[in-house]
Structure formats: structure tokens, C-alpha cells
N, C-alpha and C positions, 0 to 999 in steps of 0.2 A: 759456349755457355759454361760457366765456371762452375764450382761447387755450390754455390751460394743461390744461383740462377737456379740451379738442377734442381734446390731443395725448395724455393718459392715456389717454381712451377710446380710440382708435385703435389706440393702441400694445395696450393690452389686446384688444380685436377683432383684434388678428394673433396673438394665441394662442390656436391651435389645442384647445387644452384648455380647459375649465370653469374661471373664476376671477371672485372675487368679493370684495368689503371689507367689513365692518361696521365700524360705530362703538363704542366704549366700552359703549353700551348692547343691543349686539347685532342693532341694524340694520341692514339691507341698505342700500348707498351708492353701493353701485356693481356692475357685473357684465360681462361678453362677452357676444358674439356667442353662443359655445359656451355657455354657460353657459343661457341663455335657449333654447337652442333644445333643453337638455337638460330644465331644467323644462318647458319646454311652455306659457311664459306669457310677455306683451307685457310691456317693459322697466317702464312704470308698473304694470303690478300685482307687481315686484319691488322697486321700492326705495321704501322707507320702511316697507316690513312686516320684520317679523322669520321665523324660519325658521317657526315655528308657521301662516303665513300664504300658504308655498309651499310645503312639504313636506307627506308622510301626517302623521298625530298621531304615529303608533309608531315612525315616521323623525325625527320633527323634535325629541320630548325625548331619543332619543339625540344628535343633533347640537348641540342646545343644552347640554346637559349639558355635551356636552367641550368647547364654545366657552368655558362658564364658566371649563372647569379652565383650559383656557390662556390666559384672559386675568387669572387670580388666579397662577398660577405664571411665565406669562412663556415668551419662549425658541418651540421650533417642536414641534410637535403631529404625528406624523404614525401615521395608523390608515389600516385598510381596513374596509369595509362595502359590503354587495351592495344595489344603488340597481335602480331601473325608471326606465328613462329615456320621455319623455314618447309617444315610440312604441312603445314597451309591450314593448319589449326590455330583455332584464336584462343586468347588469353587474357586474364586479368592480371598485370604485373605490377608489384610495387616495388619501385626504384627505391632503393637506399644508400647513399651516396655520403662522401664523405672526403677533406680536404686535408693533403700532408703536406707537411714543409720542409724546406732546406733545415739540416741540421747547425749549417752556419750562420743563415741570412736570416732564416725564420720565416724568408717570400713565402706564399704558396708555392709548393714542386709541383703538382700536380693534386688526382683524386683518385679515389677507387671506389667502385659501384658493385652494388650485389643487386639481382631480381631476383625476387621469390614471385610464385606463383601462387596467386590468391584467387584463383577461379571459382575453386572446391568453395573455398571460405566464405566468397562473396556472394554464391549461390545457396548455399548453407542460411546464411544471415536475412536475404532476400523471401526467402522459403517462409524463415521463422515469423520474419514481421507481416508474411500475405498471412501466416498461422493463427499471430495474434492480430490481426486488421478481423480476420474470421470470429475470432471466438469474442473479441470483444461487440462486434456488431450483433453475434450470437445472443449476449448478453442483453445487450440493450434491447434488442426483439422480444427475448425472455421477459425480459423486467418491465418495460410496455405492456405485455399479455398477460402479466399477473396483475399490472396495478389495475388493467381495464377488468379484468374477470372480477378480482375483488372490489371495486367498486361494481359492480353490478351483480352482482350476488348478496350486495349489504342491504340491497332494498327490498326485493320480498322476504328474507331471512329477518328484517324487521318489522314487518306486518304477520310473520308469522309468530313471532315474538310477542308481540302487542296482544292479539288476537289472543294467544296460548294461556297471557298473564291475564288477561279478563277472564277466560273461564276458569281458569286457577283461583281467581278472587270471586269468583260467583258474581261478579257486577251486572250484571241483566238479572240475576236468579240463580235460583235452587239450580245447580247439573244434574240434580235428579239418583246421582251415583257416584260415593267418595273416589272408585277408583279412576272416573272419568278427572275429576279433582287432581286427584294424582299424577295422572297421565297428563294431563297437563303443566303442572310440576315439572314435570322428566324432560318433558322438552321446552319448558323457559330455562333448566339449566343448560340442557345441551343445545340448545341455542344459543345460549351466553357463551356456551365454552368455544361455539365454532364462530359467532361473531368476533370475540378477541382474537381467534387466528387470524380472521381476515384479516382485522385490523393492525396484527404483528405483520403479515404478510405484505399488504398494503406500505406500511411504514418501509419494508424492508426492500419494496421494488420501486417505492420511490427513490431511495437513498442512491440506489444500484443504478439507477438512471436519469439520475444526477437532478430528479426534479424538484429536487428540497427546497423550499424559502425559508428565509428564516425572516424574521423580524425582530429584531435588534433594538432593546428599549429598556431601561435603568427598571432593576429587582433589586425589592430586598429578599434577599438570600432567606435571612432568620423568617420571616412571614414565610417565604414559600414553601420552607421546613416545615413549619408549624400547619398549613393547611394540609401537607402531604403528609404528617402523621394520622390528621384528624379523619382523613381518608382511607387510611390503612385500617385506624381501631372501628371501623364502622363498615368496612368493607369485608378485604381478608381476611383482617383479624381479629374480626367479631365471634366471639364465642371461642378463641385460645386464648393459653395463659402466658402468649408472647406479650414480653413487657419492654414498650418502647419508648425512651426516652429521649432527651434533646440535652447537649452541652453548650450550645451556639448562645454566644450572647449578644445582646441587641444592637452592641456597637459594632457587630460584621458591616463591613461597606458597603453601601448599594451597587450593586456592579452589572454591567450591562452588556445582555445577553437575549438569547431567544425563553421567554419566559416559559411558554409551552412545551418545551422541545428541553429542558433543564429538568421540569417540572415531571417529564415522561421519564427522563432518567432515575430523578428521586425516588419516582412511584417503583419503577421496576428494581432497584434494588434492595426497598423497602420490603415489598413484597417478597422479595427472597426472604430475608428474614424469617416471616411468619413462616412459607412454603419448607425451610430446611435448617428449622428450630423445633428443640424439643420443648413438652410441653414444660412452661414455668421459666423458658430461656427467657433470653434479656436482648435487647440491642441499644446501644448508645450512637448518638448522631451528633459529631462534634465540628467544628470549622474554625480554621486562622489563617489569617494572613500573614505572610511574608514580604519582603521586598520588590518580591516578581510575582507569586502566586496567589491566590485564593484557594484554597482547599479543602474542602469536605471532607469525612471518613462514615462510612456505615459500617459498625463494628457490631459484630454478633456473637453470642459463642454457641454455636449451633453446631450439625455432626462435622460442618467441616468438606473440605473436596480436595480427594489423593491427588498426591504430587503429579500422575501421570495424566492425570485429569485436564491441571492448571494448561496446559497447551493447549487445548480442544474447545475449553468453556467462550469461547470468543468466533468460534466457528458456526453458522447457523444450523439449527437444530439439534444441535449437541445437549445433549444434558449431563449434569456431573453430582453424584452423591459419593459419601462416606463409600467402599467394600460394605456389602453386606444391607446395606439401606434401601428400604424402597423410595424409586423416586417418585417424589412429587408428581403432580399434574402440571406438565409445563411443557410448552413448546420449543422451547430451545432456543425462543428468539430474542427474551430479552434484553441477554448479556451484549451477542454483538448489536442488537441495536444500540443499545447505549454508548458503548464503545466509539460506534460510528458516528452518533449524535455529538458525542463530546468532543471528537477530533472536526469536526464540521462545526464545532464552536471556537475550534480553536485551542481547547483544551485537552484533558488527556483523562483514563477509565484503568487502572488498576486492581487486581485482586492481589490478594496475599491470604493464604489457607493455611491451615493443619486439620488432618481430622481428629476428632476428639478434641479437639479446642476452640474454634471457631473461624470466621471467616471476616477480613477485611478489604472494603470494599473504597478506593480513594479517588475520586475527582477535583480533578485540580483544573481552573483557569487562570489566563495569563493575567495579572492586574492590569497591563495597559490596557484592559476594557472595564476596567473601573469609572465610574459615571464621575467625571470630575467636578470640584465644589465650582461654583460658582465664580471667576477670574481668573482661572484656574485649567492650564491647560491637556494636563496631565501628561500622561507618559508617548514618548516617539513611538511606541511599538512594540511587541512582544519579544522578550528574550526566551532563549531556547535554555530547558534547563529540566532535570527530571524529577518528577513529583519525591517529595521525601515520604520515606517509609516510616 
């Protein structure tokens, strides 16, 4: 063995892993330390034999087999197969193989092959997806048992509601006592307040288990604006001095989408507005089209939500005000519902904050579900592309 021999072997005996060379003709030439101590045989009865000569029968024409392919195709070879190593422990090994050539000819000379041992890794990986197989079936049981509880909890929680707003209006008569009047009051709102959790709730275990429909049917945009304002000045924001206005003009496209499920969106970021504006604030609701998008903006200048915030407001139940602000009455679920609604349209739910200046709220759909005119085929498909700021 010359100098040159000494220093290859060596350097190969310092890899840790199984590595070995054949020649042109599929002989063993050379091997490691690892390599020998995995076969379980002294370095002369590995070289000059071929695999058929160190391996089982039923191991060695798989290995030979693919030795062939990659010394007819060329280029690097890499497979797994499960090996017994020479202490009669098993193994998950990935072959990584690889063809050199004549420096003159440019033939193939031969190959050289490394195994790494991926038992750890592949046990590791196996683990993690029986982990998620769990948590996601976890889920879907979750969100099953909340849609079934909230659907059934909506029905006497609405006869009790009914019942509570009739003696609040004295409809049969005198209650005989204003504070009975009142007490009644107190729980048609907190009735109200815990029938919209369900209904947040509800919304949010169907989404989560996957049992959304949507219905897909040409809106006009600017109308559904206009009735979700009329909603808001007569609802939440009856009796503040939140001032909401509309930019959208009437030639927005009709564009086709789940009307409901848009509409819930509108409402919920509307309603932000009122819930996290001072009194005498503003908001502007404006909409254009581009090439690709449709896009909405609910623009307010209200106290605003800190930077550290902006991460969490899409997480359920989170709520986000100004430092120092009390918050609102809110459950924390409108943001990602919306979020989630939008991208189940296919579109997309952005915020952009400062506090002390206000809050921008952007939905954006693809136009290729724009309702197209009449002869008129419209567009192959949504392109990918990020809402502008």
C-alpha cells in the first residue's frame, strides 16, 4: 500500500458511517472501519468479492441490481432499505451512491457508496405524524362537540330570550314592578350577549371541521356595503357618535361569491369600528378593482392596536386595544373568523394598525370570480398575488 493508499484509507476509516468503492465491474475495492464492522467480516474477505459474496442472496440482488442502474445511468443513486447489521440489530439505511470515471476515457470506473443510518430519524418522523394523526382527530371531536353543544343550547337560550323580551315589553300586562321590568332587561341583554358567542362559537367549529358550504352566487359588492352600514347605524352604533361612511362607487363589478359569509365579514369589521372608536371617530369604507383583485378597505381612526398585538388579533379569543384602553365587549372571535371566511373564499383579511391613529382593515378577492358579462368567458383562474397596502 503506497502513500497515497495509506492516506485514502485513513481518511475513509474517519467516517463514521459505512463507505465503500467498487470497480466498473462491481467489485469491492475498498471499504471503512464502519463498513466492516457492519458486515461482520475481516477486510480480505471483502475486497475482491462482489456483493453476492457479503450480503444475504435476497439483499444482495436488490443491491446489485441498482448498482447496475447507476453505473448504466450515471449521476448519484439514493434509496433506503432495512439492513441487519452483523450484531443482529436491525436498521433503517439510506444508500447514497455515486459513479466516478476514467480520467482518460470518461467510462464509468466504478462507484462509491455511503450508508447513514436513519432508524433514529425515521422513528422520530413516524412518532410525529401518529402525533399529528392524534391531535388532529382531537380536533375534529373538539369541533364536532362544540358545533353539537352550540346548536343545542341555541334553543331554550331562545325561548328564554323571547319570553324575557315579552315581560320587558309588558305584552300580556302590567309586571306589577319596574324592577321585575328591569330584570328582565338584564337578561334579554345577557342573553344576547351569550347567544352571539354561540353563534361566534358555532361559526368557528364549523370552519375547524371543515363543515362550511358556501354558496357561490354573483353580488353586488356596493348594495352589500350599503345594507351592512344600515345595520351597523341601527344596531351597534346606534346612540354613538361613530360616523360611517361609504367611498365604493356603483360601478364596482358584481363579483361572485358566498353572499352570507362576505356579508358576516363586512358586519364584523364594521362593528369594530364602533366597539374601538372614540366618540365623534370616522370610518371610510372604500373599494377598487385591479387586474387581479377586488379589494375592500375598512379604514378607521380609532385608538388603534400595538405592534405586539398585530400577531395575536387572528388567534381565537384574543383581543387587542391601544396600552392603557379598556377593552371592549368582545369575544375575540371575529377577527379570525373573518380571516378564515376570506381565505375559504379564496381571498385574503389584512390588518395594518398604529395606535393613536387608527386601524386598516383590507379584503381583497381574486377577480377570476368576477360574474362575467354575458359572452363572456372571463378569467382561467385566480392568480397569486398580495393584497396592496
Amino acid at each position: 500500500m503506497n502513500i497515497g493508499d495509506q492516506v485514502l484509507q485513513t481518511l475513509m476509516d474517519a467516517i463514521p458511517a459505512p463507505t465503500f468503492y467498487k470497480d466498473a465491474d462491481l467489485i469491492y475495492r475498498g471499504c471503512n472501519a464502519a463498513f466492516l464492522e457492519f458486515i461482520g467480516l475481516p477486510r480480505e474477505r471483502v475486497i475482491g468479492q462482489s456483493v453476492y459474496g457479503v450480503s444475504p442472496p435476497q439483499l444482495a440482488a436488490v443491491y446489485h441490481q441498482a448498482d447496475k442502474e447507476l453505473l448504466l445511468k450515471g449521476g448519484v443513486q439514493i434509496y433506503e432499505a432495512d439492513v441487519r447489521y452483523a450484531d443482529g440489530s436491525d436498521h433503517r439505511v439510506e444508500f447514497r451512491k455515486s459513479v466516478f470515471r476514467d480520467a482518460e476515457t470518461g467510462a464509468p470506473a466504478g462507484m462509491i457508496g455511503v450508508m447513514l443510518d436513519v432508524t433514529v430519524l425515521r422513528s422520530a418522523e413516524a412518532g410525529l405524524l401518529e402525533a399529528r394523526d392524534r391531535a388532529e382527530a382531537a380536533n375534529r371531536s373538539k369541533s364536532l362537540f362544540l358545533a353539537n353543544v352550540s346548536h343545542e343550547l341555541r334553543t331554550p337560550l331562545n325561548a328564554i330570550l323571547g319570553f324575557s323580551q315579552v315581560i320587558h315589553d309588558e305584552v300580556l300586562g302590567p309586571a306589577g314592578n319596574q324592577r321585575y321590568v328591569d330584570y328582565a332587561g338584564d337578561i334579554v341583554r345577557s342573553g344576547g350577549y351569550l347567544l352571539r358567542l354561540i353563534d361566534n362559537i358555532l361559526d368557528l367549529s364549523q370552519i375547524e371541521a371543515d363543515r362550511l358550504d358556501l354558496e357561490i352566487a354573483p353580488v353586488d359588492l356596493s348594495a352589500l356595503i350599503a345594507e351592512c352600514m344600515a345595520d351597523i347605524r341601527i344596531g351597534v352604533g346606534a346612540g354613538t357618535a361613530v360616523s360611517v361612511a361609504s367611498e365604493t362607487s356603483d360601478d364596482v363589478p358584481c363579483i361572485e361569491t358566498d353572499s352570507a359569509k362576505l356579508r358576516q365579514v363586512l358586519l364584523n369589521l364594521m362593528t369594530n369600528v364602533v366597539k374601538y372608536n372614540s366618540p365623534g371617530g370616522s370610518c371610510v369604507i372604500s373599494t377598487r378593482a385591479d387586474a387581479d383583485f377586488l379589494e375592500t378597505q375598512v379604514q378607521h381612526d380609532g385608538i388603534g392596536i400595538h405592534e405586539d398585538e398585530l400577531q395575536t388579533i387572528f388567534t381565537p379569543f384574543q383581543r387587542a386595544t391601544a396600552k392603557g384602553e379598556r377593552a371592549p365587549e368582545s369575544f375575540g372571535l371575529g377577527l379570525p373568523i373573518s380571516k378564515t371566511l376570506m381565505e375559504r373564499l379564496g381571498g385574503t383579511l389584512t390588518i395594518a394598525s398604529a395606535v393613536g391613529v387608527g386601524t386598516t382593515a383590507t379584503i381583497s378577492l381574486p377577480l377570476a370570480r368576477v360574474a362575467a358579462p354575458e359572452g363572456d368567458s372571463g378569467h382561467d383562474g385566480p392568480r397569486n398575488r398580495e393584497p396592496s397596502r
